[in-house]
TORPAGU-178182 format. One line per 10 residues: for each residue x, y, z of N, C-alpha, C. Coordinates in nm, 3 decimals. Atoms other than C-alpha are relative to their C-alpha. Layout:
N
X:Y:Z:X:Y:Z:X:Y:Z | ...
# end
This chain:
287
0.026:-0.141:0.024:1.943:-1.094:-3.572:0.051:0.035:-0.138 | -0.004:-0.013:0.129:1.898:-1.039:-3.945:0.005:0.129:-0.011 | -0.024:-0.128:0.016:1.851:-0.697:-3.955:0.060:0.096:0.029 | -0.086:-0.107:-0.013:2.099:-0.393:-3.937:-0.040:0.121:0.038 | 0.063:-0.134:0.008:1.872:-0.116:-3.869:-0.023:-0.007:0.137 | 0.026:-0.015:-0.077:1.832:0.047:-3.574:-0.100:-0.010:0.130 | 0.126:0.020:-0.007:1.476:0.033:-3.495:-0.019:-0.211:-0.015 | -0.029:0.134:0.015:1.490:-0.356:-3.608:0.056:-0.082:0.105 | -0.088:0.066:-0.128:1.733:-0.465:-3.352:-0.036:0.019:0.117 | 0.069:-0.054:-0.100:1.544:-0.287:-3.082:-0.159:-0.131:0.022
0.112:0.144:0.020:1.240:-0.521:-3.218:0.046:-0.106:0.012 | 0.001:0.154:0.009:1.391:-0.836:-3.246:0.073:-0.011:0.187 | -0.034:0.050:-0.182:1.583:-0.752:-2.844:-0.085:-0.027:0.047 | 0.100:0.024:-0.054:1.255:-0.717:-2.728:-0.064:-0.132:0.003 | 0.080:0.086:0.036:1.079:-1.005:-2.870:0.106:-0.107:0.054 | -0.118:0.087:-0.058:1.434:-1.211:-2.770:-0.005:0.003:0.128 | -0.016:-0.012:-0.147:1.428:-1.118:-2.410:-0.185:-0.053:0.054 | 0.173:0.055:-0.084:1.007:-1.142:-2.365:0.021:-0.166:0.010 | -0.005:0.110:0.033:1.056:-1.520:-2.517:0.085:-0.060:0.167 | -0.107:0.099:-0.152:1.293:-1.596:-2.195:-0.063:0.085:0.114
0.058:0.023:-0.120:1.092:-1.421:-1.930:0.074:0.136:0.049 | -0.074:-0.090:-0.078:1.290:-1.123:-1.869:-0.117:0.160:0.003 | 0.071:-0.087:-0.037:1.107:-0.808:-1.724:0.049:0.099:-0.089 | -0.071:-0.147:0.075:1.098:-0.477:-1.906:0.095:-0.041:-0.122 | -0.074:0.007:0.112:1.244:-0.627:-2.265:0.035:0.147:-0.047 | -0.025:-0.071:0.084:1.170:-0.353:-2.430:0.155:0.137:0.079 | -0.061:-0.107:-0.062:1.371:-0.102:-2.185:0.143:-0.068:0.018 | -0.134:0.115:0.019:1.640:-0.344:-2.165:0.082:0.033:-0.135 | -0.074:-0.020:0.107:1.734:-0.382:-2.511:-0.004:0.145:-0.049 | 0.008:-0.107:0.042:1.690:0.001:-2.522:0.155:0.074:0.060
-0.075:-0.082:-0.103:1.925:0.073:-2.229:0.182:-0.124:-0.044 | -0.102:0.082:0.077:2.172:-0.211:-2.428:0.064:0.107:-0.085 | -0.057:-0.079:0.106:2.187:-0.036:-2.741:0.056:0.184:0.021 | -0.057:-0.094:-0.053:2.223:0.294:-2.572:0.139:0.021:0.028 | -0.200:0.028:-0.053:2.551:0.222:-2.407:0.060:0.002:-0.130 | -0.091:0.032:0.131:2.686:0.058:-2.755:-0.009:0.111:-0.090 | -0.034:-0.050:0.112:2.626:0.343:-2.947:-0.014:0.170:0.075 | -0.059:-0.078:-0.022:2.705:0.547:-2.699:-0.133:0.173:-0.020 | 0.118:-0.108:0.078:2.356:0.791:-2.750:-0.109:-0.029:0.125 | 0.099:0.008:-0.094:2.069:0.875:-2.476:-0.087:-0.082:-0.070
0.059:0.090:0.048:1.842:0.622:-2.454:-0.178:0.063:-0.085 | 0.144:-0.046:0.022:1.531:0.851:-2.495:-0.011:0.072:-0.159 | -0.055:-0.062:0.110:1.728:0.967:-2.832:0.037:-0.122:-0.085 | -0.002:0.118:0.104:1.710:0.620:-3.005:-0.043:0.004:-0.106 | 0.109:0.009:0.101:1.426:0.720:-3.227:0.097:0.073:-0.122 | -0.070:-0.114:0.081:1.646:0.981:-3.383:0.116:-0.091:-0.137 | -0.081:0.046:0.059:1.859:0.696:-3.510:-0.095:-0.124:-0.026 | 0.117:0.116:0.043:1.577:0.449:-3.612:0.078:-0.071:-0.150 | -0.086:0.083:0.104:1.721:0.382:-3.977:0.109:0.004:-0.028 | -0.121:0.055:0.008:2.064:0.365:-3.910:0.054:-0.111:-0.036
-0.078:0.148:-0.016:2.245:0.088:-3.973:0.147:-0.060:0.052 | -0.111:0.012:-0.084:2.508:-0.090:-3.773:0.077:-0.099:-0.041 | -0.095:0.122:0.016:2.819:-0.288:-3.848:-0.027:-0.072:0.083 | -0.021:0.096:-0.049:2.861:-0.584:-3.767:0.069:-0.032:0.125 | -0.068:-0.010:-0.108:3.111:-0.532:-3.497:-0.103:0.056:0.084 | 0.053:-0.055:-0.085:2.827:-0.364:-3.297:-0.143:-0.098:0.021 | 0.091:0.074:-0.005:2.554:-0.624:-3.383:0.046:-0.104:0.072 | -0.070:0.121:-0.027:2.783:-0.925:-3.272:-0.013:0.045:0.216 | -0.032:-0.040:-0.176:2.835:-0.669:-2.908:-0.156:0.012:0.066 | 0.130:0.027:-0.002:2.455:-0.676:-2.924:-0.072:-0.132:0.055
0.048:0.126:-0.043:2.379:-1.037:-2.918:0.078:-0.055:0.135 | -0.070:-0.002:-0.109:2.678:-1.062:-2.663:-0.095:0.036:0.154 | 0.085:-0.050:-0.100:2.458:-0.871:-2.416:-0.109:-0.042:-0.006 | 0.148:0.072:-0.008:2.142:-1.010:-2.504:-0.048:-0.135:0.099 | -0.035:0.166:-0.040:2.261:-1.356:-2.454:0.017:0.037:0.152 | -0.033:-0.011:-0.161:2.383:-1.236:-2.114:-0.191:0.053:0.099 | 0.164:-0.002:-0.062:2.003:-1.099:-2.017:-0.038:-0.102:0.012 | 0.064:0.099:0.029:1.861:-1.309:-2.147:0.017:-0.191:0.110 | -0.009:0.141:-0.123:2.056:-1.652:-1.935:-0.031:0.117:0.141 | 0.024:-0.014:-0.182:1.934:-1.407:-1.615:0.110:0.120:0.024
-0.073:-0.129:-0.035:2.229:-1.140:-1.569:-0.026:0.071:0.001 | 0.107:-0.141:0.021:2.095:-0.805:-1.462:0.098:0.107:-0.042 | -0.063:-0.124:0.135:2.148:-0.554:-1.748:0.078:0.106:0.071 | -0.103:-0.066:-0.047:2.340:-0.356:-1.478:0.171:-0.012:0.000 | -0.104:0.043:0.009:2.598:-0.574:-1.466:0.061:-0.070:-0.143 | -0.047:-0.028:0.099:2.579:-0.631:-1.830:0.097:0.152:-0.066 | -0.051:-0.117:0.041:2.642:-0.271:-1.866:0.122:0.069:0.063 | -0.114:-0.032:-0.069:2.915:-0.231:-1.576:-0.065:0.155:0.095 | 0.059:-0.123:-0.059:2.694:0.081:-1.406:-0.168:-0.010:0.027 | 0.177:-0.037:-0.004:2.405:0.187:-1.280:-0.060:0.162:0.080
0.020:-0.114:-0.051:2.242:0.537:-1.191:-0.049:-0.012:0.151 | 0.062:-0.014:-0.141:2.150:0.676:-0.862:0.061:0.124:0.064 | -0.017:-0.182:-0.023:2.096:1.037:-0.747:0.041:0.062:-0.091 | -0.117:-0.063:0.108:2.189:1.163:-1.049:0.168:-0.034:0.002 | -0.119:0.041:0.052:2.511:0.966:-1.050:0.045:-0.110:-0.057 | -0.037:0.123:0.048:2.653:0.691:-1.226:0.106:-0.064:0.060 | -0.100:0.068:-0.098:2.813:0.441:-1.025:0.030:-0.142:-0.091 | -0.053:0.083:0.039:3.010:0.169:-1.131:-0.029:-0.143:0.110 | 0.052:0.124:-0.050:2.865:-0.196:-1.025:-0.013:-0.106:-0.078 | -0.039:0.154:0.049:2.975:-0.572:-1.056:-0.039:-0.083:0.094
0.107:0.057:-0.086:2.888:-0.863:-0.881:0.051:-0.032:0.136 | -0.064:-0.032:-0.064:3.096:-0.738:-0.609:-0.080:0.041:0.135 | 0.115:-0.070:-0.076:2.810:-0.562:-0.449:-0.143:-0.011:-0.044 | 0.130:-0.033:0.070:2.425:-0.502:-0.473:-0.021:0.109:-0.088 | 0.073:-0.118:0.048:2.289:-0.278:-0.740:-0.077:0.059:0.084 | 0.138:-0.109:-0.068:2.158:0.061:-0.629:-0.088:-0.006:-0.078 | 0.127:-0.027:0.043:1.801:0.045:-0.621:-0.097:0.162:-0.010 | 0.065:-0.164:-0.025:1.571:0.351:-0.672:-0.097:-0.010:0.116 | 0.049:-0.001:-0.133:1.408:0.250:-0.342:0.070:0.052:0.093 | -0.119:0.027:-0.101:1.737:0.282:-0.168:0.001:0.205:-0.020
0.016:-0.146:0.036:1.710:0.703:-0.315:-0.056:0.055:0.172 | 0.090:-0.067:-0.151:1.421:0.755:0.013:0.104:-0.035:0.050 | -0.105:-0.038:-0.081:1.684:0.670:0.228:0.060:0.097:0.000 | -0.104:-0.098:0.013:1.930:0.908:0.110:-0.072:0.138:-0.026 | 0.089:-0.113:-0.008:1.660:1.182:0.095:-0.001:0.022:0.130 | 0.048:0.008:-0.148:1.520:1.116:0.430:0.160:0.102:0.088 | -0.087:-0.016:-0.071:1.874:1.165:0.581:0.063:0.172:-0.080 | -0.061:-0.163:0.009:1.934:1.515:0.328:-0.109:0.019:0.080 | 0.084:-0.112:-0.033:1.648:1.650:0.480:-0.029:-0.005:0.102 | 0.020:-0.018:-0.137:1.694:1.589:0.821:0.047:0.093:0.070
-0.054:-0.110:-0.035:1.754:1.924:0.921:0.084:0.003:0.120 | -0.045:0.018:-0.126:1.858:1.886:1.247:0.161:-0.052:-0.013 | -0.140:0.040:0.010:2.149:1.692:1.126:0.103:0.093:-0.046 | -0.060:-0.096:0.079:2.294:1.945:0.907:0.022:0.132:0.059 | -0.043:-0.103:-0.035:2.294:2.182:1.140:0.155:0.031:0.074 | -0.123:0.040:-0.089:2.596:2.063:1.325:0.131:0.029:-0.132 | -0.021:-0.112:0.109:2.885:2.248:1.163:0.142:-0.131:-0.089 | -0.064:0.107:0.096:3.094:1.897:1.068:-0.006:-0.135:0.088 | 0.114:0.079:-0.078:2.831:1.627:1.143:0.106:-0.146:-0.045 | -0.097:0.133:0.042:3.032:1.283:1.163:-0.080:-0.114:-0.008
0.082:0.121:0.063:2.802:0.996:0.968:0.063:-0.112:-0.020 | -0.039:0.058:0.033:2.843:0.648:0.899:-0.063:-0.105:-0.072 | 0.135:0.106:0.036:2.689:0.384:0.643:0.088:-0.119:0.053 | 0.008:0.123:0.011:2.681:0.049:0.747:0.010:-0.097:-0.124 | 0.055:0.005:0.153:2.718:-0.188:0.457:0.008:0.044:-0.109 | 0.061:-0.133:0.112:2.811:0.045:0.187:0.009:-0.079:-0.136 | 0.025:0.045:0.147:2.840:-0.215:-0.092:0.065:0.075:-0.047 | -0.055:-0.075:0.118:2.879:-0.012:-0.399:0.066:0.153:0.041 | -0.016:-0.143:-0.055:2.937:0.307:-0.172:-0.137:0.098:-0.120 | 0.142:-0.155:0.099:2.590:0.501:-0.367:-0.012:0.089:0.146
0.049:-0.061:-0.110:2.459:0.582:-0.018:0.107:0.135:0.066 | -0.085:-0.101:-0.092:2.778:0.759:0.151:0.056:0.066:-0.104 | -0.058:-0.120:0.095:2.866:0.913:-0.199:-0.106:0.090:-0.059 | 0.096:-0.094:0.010:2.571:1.046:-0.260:-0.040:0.142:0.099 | 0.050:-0.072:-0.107:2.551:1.177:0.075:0.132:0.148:-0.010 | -0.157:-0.064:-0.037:2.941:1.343:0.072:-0.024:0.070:-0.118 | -0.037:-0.094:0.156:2.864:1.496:-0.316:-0.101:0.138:0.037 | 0.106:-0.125:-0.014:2.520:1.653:-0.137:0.067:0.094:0.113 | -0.069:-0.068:-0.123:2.675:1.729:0.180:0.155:0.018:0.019 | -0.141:0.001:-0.015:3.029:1.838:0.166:0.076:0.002:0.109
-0.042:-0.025:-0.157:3.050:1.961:0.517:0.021:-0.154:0.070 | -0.064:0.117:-0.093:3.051:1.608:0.658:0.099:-0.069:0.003 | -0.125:0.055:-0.042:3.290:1.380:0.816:-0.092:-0.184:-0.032 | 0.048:0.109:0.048:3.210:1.017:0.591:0.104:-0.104:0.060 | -0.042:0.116:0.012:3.255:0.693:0.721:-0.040:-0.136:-0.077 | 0.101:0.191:0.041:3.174:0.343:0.522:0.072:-0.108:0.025 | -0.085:0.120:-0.002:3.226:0.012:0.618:-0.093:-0.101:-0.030 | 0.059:0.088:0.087:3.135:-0.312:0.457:0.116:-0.148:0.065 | -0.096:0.118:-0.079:3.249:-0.666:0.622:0.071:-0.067:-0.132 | -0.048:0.071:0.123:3.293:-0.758:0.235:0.152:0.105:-0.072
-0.130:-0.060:-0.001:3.667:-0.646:0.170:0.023:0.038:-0.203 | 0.020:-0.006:0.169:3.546:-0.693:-0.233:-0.100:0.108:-0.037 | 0.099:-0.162:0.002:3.273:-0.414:-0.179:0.049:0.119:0.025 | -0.087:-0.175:-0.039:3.492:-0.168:-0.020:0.079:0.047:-0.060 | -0.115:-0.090:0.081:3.756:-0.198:-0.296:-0.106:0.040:-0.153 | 0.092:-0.012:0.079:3.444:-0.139:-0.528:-0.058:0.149:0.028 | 0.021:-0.132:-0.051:3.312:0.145:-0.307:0.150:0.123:-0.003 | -0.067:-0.052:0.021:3.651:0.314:-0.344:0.010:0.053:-0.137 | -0.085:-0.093:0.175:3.719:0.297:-0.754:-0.129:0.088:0.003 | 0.079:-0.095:0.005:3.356:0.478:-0.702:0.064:0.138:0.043
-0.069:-0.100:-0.066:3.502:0.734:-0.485:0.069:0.078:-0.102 | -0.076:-0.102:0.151:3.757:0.810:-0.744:-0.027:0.021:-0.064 | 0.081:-0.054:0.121:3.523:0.806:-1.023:-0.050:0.121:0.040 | 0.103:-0.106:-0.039:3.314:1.037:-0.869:0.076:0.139:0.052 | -0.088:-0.131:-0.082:3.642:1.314:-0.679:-0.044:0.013:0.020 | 0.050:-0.059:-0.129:3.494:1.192:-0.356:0.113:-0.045:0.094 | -0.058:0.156:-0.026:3.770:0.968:-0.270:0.067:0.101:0.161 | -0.127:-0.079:-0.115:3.938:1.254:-0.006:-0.142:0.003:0.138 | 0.151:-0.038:-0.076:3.556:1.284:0.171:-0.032:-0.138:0.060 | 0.058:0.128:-0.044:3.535:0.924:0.283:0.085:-0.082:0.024
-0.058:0.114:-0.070:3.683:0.685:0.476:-0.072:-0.108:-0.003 | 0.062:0.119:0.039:3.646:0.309:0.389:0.121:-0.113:0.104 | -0.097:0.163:-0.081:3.719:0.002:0.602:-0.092:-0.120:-0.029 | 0.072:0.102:-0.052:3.621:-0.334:0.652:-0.035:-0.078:0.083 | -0.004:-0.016:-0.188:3.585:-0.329:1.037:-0.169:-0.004:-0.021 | 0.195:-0.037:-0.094:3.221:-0.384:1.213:0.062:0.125:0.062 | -0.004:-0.169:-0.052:3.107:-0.047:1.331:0.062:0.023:0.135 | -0.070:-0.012:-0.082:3.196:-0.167:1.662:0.157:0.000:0.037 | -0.171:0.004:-0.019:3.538:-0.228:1.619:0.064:0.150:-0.004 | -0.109:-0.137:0.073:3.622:0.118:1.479:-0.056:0.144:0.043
0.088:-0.097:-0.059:3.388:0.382:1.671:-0.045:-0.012:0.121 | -0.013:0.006:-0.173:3.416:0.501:2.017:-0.172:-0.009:-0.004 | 0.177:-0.037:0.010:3.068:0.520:2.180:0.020:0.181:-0.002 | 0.066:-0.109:0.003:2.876:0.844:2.148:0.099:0.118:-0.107 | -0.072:-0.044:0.133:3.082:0.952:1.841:-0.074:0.097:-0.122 | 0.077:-0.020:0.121:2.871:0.974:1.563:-0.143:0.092:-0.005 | 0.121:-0.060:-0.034:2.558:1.209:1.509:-0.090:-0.047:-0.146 | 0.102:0.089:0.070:2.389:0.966:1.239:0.093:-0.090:-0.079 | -0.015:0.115:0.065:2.429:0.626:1.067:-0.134:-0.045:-0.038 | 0.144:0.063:0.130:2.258:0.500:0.751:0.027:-0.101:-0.026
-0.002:0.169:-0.001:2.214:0.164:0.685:-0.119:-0.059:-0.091 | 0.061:0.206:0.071:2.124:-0.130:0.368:0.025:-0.060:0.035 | -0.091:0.134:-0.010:2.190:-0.407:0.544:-0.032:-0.105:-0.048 | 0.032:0.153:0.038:2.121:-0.786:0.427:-0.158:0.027:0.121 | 0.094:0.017:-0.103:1.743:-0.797:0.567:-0.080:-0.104:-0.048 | 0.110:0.098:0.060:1.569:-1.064:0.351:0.019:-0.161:0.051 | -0.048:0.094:-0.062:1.545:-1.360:0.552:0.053:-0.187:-0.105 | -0.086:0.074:0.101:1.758:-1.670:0.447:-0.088:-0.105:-0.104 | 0.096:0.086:0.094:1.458:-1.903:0.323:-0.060:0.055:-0.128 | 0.081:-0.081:0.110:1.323:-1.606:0.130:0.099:0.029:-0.132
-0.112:0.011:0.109:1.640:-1.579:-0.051:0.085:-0.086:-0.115 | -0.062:0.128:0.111:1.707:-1.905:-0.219:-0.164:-0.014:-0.112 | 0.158:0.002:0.071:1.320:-1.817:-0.365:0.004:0.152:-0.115 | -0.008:-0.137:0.080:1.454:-1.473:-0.513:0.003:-0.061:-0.139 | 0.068:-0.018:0.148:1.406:-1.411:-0.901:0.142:0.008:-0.028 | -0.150:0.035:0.044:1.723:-1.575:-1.104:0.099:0.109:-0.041 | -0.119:-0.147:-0.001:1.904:-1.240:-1.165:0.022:0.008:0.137 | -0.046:-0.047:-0.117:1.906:-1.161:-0.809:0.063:-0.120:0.062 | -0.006:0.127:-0.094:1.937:-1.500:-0.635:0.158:-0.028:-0.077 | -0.145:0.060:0.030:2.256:-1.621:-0.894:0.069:0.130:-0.027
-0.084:-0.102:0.075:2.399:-1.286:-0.983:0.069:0.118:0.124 | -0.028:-0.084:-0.150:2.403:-1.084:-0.671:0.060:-0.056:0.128 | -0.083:0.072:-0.117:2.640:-1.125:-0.356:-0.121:-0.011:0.073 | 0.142:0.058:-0.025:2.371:-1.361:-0.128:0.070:0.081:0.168 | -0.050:-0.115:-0.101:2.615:-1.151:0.148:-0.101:0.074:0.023 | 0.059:-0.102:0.058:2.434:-0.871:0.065:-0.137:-0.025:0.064 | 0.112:0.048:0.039:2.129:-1.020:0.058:-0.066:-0.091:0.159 | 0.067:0.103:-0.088:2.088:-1.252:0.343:-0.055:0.087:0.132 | 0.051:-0.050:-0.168:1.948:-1.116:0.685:-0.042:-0.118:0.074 | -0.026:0.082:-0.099:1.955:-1.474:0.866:-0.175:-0.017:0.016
0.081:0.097:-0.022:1.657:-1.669:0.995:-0.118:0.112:0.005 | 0.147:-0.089:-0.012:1.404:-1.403:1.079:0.018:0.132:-0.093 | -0.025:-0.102:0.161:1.592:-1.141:0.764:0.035:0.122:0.107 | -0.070:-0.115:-0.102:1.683:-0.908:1.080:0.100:-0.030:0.104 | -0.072:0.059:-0.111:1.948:-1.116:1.261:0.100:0.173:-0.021 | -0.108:-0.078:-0.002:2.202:-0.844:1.144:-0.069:0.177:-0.009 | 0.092:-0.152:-0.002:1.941:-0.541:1.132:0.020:-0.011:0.147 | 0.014:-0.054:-0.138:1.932:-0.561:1.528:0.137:0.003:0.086 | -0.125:-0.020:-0.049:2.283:-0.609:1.589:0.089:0.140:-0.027 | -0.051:-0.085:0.035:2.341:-0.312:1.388:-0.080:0.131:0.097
0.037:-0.076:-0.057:2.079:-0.109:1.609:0.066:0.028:0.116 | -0.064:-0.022:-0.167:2.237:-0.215:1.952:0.155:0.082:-0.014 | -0.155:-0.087:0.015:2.581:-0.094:1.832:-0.038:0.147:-0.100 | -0.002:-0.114:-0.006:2.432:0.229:1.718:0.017:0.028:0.077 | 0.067:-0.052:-0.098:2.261:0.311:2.035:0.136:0.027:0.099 | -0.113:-0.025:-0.040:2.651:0.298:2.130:0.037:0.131:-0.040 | -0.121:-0.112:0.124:2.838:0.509:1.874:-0.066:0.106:0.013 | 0.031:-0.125:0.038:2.570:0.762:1.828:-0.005:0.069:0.119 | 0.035:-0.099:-0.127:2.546:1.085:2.074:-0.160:-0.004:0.013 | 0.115:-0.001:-0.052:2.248:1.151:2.252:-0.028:0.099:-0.142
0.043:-0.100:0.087:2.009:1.293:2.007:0.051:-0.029:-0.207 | 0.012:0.058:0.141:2.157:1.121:1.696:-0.067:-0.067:-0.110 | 0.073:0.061:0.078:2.011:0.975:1.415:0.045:-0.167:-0.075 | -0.043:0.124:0.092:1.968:0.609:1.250:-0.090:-0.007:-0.122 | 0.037:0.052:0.106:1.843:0.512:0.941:-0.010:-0.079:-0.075 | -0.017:0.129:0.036:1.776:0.204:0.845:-0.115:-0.052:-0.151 | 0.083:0.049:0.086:1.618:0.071:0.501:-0.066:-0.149:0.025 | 0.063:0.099:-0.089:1.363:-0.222:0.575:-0.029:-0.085:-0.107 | 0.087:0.099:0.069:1.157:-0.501:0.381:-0.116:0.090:0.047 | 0.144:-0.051:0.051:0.824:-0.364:0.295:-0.150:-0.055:0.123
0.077:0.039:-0.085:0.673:-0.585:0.578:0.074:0.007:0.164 | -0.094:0.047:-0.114:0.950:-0.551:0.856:-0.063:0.181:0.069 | -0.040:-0.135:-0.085:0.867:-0.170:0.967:-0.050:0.055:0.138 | 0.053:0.029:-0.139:0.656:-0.281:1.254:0.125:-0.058:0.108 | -0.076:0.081:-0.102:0.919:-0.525:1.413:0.122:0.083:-0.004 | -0.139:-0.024:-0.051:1.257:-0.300:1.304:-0.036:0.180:0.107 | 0.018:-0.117:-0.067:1.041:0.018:1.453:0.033:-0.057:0.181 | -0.026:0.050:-0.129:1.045:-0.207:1.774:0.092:-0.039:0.058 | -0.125:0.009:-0.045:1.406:-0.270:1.797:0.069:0.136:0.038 | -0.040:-0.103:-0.072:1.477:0.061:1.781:-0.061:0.057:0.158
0.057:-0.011:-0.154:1.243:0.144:2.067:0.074:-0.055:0.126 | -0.021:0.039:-0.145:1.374:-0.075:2.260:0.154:0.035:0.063 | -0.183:0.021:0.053:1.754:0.010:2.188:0.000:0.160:0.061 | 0.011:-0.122:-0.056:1.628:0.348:2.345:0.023:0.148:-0.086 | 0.074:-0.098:0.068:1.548:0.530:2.030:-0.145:0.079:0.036 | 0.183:-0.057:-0.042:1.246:0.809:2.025:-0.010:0.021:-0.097 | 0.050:-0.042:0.083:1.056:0.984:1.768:0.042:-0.125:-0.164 | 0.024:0.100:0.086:1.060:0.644:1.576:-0.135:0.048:-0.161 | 0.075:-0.032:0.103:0.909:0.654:1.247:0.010:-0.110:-0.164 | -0.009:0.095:0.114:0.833:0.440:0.929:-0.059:0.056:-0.106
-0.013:-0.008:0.119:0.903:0.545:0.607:-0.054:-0.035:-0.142 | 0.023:0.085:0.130:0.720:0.447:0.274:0.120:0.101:-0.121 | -0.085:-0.026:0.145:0.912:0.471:-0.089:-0.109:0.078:-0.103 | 0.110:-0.057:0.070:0.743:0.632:-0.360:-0.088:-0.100:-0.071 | 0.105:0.060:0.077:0.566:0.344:-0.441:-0.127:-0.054:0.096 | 0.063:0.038:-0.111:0.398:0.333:-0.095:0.031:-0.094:0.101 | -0.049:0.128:-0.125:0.597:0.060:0.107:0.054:0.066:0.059 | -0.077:0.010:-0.105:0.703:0.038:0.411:0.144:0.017:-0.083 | -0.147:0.015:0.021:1.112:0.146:0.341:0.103:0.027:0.049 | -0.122:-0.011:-0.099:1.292:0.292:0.592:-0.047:0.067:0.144
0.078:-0.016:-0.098:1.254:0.316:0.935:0.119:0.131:0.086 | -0.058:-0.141:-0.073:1.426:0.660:1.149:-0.066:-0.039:0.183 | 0.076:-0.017:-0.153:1.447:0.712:1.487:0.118:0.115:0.074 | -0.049:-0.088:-0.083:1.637:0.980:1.756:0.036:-0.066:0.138 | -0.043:0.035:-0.106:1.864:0.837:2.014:-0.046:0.121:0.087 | 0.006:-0.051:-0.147:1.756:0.947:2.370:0.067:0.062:0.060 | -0.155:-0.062:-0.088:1.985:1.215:2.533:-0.003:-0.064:0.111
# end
């Protein structure tokens, strides 16, 4: 990287990252140089013939190099958005996706829930904690639980917490749901869990497959071993009339609509994302 200019370095990331295969160069080395200089990314142009020391070109190729062998620019950058917040993510947990958003919609706008005057929720899974801090920043009135079997996600989902002064709104363990919740407790639980089954996962795309916890990631022989274990121990915890919410695989919303059914959910329902998939599947425990 010969050139010092703003605009320049933007060209040669691009053309550096296409050469190795990486998706979205150009937005990449946009959402790079952003961070380093500390300036919205949509406000780059503004600084087109700048020119940059050396100390900032050197933190440049640093990150490149890291795309570039496969590391996803999230965890180059130490963050990633979601709901309008910036959450802090390493390879501790999964990056929030903007698929993972419909979930956390679905569940504001389930009226019914919100009517209850301090509704006691719980995510499954919370990884990075996006889901149950998103939920506790929209909804203040509730009573947050998250738990995560990974004891390295939950102290991850916490420094979130504190980033964010949610940290007094949420309770974090690393207990299964059953261990730590009477039955008929809860009046909804949301849930990412690991659903991609284990063959499909050693086939994922080299950022995800080496960079991401395969924790996270795995859902076992049919990609729902731990999606239906997590339904039967709702159908515990929640009161009659509670809610689940579960995010799916794009092809699963037939078979996890049928666990709930059988788990003695009603008003079952399957979810697309805004890009039209199958993404999360809802349903209404049975009084």
């Amino acid at each position: 990287m010969d050139t010092k200019t703003v605009k320049d370095i933007l060209a040669l990331s691009e053309s550096y990252l296409a050469q190795r295969g990486v998706e979205q160069p150009r937005l990449i080395g946009e959402m790079l140089l952003s961070r380093l200089l500390r300036r919205p990314r949509l406000e780059l142009s503004l600084d087109y013939a700048k020119v940059l020391p050396e100390s900032h070109l050197e933190a440049m190729r640093r990150g490149l190099k890291r795309v570039g062998e496969g590391e996803p620019v999230q965890y180059v950058l130490g963050e990633a958005g979601f709901m309008n917040h910036v959450f802090k993510v390493d390879r501790r947990a999964l990056i929030p996706r903007p698929e993972t958003e419909t979930l956390v919609r679905l569940v504001l706008e389930c009226q019914p829930l919100w009517q209850h005057e301090r509704p006691a929720l719980a995510d499954v899974g919370t990884g990075s904690g996006c889901i149950v801090l998103s939920l506790a920043a929209a909804r203040p009135q509730g009573r947050y639980l998250a738990l995560d079997v990974s004891e390295e996600a939950i102290t991850l989902a916490r420094e979130n917490a504190a980033q964010l002064g949610l940290a007094e709104r949420v309770i974090f363990t690393g207990e299964e749901l059953s261990d730590v919740i009477e039955a008929e407790t809860l009046v909804a639980i949301v849930a990412n869990l690991p659903y991609i089954p284990s063959a499909v996962v050693d086939r994922l795309p080299v950022n995800v497959r080496l960079h991401e916890p395969r924790q996270a990631l795995d859902g076992g022989h049919s990609g729902l071993d731990i999606v239906g274990t997590v339904v039967e121990d709702a159908a515990i915890a929640l009161k009659g009339g509670g809610m689940l919410f579960l995010e799916i695989g794009e092809e699963q919303g037939k078979a996890v609509a049928g666990l709930l059914q059988d788990a003695g959910f009603e008003a079952v329902q399957v979810h697309p994302d805004l890009n039209g998939r199958d993404r999360v599947v809802s349903g209404r425990l049975a009084m």
